[in-house]
Biopython code that builds the backbone (N, CA, C, O; Angstrom):
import numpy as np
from Bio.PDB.StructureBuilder import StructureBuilder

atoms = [
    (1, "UNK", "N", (-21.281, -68.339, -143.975)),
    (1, "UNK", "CA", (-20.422, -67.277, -143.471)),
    (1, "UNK", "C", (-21.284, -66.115, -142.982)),
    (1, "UNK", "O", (-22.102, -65.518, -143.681)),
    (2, "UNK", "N", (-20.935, -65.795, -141.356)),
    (2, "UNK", "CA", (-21.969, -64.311, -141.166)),
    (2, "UNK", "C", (-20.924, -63.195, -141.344)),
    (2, "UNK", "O", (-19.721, -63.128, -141.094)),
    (3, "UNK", "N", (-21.548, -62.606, -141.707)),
    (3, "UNK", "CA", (-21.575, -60.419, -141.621)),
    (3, "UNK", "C", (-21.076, -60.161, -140.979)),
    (3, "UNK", "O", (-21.691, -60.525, -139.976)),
    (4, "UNK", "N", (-20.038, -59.600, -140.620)),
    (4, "UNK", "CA", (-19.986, -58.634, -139.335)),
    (4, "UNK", "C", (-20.976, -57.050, -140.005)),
    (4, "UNK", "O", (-21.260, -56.693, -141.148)),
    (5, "UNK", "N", (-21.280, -56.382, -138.481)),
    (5, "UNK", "CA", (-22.008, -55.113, -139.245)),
    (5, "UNK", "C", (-20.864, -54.095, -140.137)),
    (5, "UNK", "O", (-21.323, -53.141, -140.765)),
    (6, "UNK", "N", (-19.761, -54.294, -140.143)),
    (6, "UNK", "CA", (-19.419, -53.494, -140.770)),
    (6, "UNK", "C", (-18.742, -54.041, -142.197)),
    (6, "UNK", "O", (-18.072, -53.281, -142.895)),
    (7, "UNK", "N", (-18.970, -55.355, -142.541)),
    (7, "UNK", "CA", (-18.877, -55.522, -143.343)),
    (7, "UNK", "C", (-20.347, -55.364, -144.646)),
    (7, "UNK", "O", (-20.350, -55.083, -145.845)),
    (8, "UNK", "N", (-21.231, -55.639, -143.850)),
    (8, "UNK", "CA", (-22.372, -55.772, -144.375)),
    (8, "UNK", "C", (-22.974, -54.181, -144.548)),
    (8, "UNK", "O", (-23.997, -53.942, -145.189)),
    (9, "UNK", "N", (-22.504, -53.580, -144.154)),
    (9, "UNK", "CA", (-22.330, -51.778, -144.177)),
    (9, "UNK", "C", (-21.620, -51.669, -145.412)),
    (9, "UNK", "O", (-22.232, -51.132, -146.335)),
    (10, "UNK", "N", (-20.227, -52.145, -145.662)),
    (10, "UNK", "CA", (-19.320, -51.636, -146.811)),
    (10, "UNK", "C", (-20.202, -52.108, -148.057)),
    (10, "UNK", "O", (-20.475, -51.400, -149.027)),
    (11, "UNK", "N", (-20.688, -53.738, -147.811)),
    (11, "UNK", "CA", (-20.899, -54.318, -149.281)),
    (11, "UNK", "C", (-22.452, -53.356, -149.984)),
    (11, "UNK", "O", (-22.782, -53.035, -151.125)),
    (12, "UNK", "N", (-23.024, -53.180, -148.730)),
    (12, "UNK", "CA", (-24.487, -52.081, -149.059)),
    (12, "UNK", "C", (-24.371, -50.413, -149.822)),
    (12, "UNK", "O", (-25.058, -49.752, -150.601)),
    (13, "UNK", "N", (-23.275, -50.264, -149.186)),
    (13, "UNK", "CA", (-22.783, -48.920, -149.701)),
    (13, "UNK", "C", (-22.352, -49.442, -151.059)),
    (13, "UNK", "O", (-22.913, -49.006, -152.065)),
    (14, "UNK", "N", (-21.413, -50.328, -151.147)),
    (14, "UNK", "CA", (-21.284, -50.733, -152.377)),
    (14, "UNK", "C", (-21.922, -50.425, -153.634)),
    (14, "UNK", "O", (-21.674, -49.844, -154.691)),
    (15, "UNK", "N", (-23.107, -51.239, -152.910)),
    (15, "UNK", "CA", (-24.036, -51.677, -154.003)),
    (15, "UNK", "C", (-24.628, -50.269, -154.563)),
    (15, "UNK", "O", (-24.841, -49.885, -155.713)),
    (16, "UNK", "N", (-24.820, -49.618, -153.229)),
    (16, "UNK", "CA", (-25.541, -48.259, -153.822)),
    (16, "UNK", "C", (-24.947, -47.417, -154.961)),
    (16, "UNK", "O", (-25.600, -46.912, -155.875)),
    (17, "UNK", "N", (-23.574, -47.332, -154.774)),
    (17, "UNK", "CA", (-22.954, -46.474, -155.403)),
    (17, "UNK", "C", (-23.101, -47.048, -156.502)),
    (17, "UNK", "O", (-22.818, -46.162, -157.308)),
    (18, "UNK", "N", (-23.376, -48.013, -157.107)),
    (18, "UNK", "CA", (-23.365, -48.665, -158.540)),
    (18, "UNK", "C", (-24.853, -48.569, -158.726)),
    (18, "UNK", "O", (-25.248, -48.153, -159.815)),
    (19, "UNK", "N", (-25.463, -48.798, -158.087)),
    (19, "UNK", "CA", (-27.208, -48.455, -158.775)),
    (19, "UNK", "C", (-28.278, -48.272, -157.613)),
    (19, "UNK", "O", (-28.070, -48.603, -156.446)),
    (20, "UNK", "N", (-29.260, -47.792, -158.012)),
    (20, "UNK", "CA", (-30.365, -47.129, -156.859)),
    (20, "UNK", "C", (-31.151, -48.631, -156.579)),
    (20, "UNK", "O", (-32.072, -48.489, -155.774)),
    (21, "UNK", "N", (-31.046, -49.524, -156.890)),
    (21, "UNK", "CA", (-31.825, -50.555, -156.227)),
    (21, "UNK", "C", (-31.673, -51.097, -154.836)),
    (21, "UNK", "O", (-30.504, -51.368, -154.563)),
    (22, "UNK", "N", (-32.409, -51.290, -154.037)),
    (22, "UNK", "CA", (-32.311, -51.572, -152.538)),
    (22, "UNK", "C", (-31.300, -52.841, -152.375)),
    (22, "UNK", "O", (-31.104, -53.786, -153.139)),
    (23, "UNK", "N", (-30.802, -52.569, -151.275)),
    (23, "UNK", "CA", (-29.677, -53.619, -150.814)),
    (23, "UNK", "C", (-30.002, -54.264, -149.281)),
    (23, "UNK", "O", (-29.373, -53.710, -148.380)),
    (24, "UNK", "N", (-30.826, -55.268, -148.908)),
    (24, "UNK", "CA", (-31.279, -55.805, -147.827)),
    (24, "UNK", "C", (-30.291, -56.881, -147.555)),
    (24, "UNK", "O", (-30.218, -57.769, -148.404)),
    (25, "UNK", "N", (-29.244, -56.977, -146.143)),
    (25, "UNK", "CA", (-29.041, -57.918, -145.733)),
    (25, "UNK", "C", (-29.825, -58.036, -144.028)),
    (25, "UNK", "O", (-30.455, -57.298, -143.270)),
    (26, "UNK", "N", (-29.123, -59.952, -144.060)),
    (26, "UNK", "CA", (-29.984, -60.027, -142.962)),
    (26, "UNK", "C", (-28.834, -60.213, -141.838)),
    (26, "UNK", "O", (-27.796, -60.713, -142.271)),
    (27, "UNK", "N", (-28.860, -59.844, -140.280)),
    (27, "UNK", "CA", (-27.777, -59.786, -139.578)),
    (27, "UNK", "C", (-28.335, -60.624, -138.422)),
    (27, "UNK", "O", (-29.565, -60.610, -138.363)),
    (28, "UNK", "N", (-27.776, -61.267, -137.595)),
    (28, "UNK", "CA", (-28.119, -61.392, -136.318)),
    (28, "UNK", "C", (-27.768, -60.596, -135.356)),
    (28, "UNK", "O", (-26.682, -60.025, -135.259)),
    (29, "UNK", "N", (-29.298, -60.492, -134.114)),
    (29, "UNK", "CA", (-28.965, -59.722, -133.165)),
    (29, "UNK", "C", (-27.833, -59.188, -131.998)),
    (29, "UNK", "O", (-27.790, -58.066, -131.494)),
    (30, "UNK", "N", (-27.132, -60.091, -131.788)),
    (30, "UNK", "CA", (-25.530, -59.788, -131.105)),
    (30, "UNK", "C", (-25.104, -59.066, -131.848)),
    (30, "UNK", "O", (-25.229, -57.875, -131.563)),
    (31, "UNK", "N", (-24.348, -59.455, -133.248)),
    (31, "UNK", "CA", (-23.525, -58.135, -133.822)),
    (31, "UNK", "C", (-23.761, -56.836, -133.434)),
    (31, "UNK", "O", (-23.043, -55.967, -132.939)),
    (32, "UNK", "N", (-25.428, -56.906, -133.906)),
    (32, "UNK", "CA", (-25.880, -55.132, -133.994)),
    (32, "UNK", "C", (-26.133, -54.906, -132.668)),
    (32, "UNK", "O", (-26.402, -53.720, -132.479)),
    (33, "UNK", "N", (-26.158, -55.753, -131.407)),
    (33, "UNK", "CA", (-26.286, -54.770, -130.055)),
    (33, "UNK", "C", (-24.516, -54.509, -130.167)),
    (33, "UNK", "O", (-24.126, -53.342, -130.111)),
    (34, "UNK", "N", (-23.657, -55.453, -130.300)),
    (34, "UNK", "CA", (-22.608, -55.327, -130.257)),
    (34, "UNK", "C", (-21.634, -53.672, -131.058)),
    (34, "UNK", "O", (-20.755, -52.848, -130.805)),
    (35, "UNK", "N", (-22.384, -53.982, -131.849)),
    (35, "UNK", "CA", (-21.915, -52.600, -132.627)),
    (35, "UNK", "C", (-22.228, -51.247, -131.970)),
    (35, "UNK", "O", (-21.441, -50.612, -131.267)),
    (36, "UNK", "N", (-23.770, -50.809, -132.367)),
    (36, "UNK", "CA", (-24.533, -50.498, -131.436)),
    (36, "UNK", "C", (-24.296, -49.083, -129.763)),
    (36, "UNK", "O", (-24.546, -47.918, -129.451)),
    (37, "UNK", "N", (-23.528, -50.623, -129.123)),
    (37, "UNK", "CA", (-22.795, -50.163, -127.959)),
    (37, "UNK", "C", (-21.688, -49.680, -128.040)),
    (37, "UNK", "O", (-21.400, -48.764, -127.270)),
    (38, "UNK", "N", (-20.709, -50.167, -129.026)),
    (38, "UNK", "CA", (-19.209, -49.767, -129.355)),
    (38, "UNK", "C", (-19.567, -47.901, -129.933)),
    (38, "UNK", "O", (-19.110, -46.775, -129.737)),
    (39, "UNK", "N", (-20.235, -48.309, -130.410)),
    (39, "UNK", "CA", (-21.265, -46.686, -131.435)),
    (39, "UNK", "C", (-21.301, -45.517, -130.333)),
    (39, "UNK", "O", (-21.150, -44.326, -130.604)),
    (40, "UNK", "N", (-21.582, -46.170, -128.724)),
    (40, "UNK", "CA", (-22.616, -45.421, -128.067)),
    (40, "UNK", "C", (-21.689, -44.990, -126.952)),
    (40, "UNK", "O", (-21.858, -44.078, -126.141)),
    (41, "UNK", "N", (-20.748, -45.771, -127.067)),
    (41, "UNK", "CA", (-19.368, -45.423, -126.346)),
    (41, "UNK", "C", (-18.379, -44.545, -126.648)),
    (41, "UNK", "O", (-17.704, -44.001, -125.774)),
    (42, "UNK", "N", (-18.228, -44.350, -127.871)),
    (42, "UNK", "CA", (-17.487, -43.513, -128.913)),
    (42, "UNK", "C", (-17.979, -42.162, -128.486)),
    (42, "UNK", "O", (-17.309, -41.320, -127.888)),
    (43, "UNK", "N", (-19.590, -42.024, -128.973)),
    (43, "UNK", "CA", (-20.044, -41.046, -128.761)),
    (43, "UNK", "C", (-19.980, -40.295, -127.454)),
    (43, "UNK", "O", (-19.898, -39.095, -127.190)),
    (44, "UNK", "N", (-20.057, -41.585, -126.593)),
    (44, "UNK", "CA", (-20.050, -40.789, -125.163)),
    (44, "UNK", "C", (-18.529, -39.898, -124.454)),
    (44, "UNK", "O", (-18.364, -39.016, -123.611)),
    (45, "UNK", "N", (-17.680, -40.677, -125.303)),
    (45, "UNK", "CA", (-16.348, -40.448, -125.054)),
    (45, "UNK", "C", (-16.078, -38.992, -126.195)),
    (45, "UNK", "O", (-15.441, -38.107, -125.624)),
    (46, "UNK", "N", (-16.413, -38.698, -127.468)),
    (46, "UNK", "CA", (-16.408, -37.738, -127.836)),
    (46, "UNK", "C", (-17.239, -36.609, -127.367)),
    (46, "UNK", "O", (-16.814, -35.510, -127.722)),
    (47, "UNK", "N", (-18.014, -36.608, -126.856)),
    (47, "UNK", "CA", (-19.120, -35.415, -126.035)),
    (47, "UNK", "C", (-17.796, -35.103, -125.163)),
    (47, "UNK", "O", (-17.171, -34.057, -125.336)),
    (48, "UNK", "N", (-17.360, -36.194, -124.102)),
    (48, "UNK", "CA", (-16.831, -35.880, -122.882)),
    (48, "UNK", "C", (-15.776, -34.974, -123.221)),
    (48, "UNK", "O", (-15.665, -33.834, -122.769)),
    (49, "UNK", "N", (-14.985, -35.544, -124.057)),
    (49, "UNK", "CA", (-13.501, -34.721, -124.785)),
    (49, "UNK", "C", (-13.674, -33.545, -125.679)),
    (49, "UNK", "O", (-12.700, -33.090, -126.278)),
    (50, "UNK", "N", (-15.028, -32.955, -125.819)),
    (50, "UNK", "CA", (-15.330, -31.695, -126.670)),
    (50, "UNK", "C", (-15.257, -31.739, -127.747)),
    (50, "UNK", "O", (-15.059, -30.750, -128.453)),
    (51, "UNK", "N", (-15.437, -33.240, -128.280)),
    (51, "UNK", "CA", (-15.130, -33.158, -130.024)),
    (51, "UNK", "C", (-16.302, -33.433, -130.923)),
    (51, "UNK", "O", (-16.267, -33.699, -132.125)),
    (52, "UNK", "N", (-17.488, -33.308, -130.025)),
    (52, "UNK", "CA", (-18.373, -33.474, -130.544)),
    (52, "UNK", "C", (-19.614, -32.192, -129.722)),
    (52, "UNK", "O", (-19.688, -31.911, -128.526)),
    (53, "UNK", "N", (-20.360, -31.693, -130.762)),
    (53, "UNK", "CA", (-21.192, -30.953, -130.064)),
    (53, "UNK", "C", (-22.285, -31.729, -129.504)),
    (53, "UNK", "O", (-22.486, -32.903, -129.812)),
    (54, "UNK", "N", (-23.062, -30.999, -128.596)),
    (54, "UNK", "CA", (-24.027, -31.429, -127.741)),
    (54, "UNK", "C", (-25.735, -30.338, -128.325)),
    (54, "UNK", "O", (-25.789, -29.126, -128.118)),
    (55, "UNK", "N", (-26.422, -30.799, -128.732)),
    (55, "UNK", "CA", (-27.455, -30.455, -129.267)),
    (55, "UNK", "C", (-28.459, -29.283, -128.303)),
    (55, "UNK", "O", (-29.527, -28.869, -128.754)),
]
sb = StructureBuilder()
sb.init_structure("model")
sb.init_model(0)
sb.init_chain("A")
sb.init_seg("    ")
for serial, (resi, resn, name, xyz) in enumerate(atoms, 1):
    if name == "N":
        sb.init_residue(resn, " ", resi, " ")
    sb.init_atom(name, np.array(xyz, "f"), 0.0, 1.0, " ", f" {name:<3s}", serial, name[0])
structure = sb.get_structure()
């Protein structure tokens, strides 16, 4: 069974919150360009609409 990145995001956070030991999964590259871009789109669309500041 693969990961999606945002599952493999929740179960890491998870882990953290229960103890400081490192949490490494492994993903393949599509998801994370896939994500990534969805990420980079958001952002671009919040700059445009003023809901995000610009540095």
């Amino acid at each position: 069974m693969a990961l999606k990145v945002e599952q493999a995001f929740d179960l890491s956070d998870t882990d953290a919150e229960r103890s400081a030991a490192a949490c490494a999964v492994a993903l393949n590259k599509e998801p994370m360009v896939e994500c990534m871009r969805s990420n980079i789109t958001l952002m671009k669309w919040m700059i445009a609409e003023g809901r995000m500041p610009v540095p």
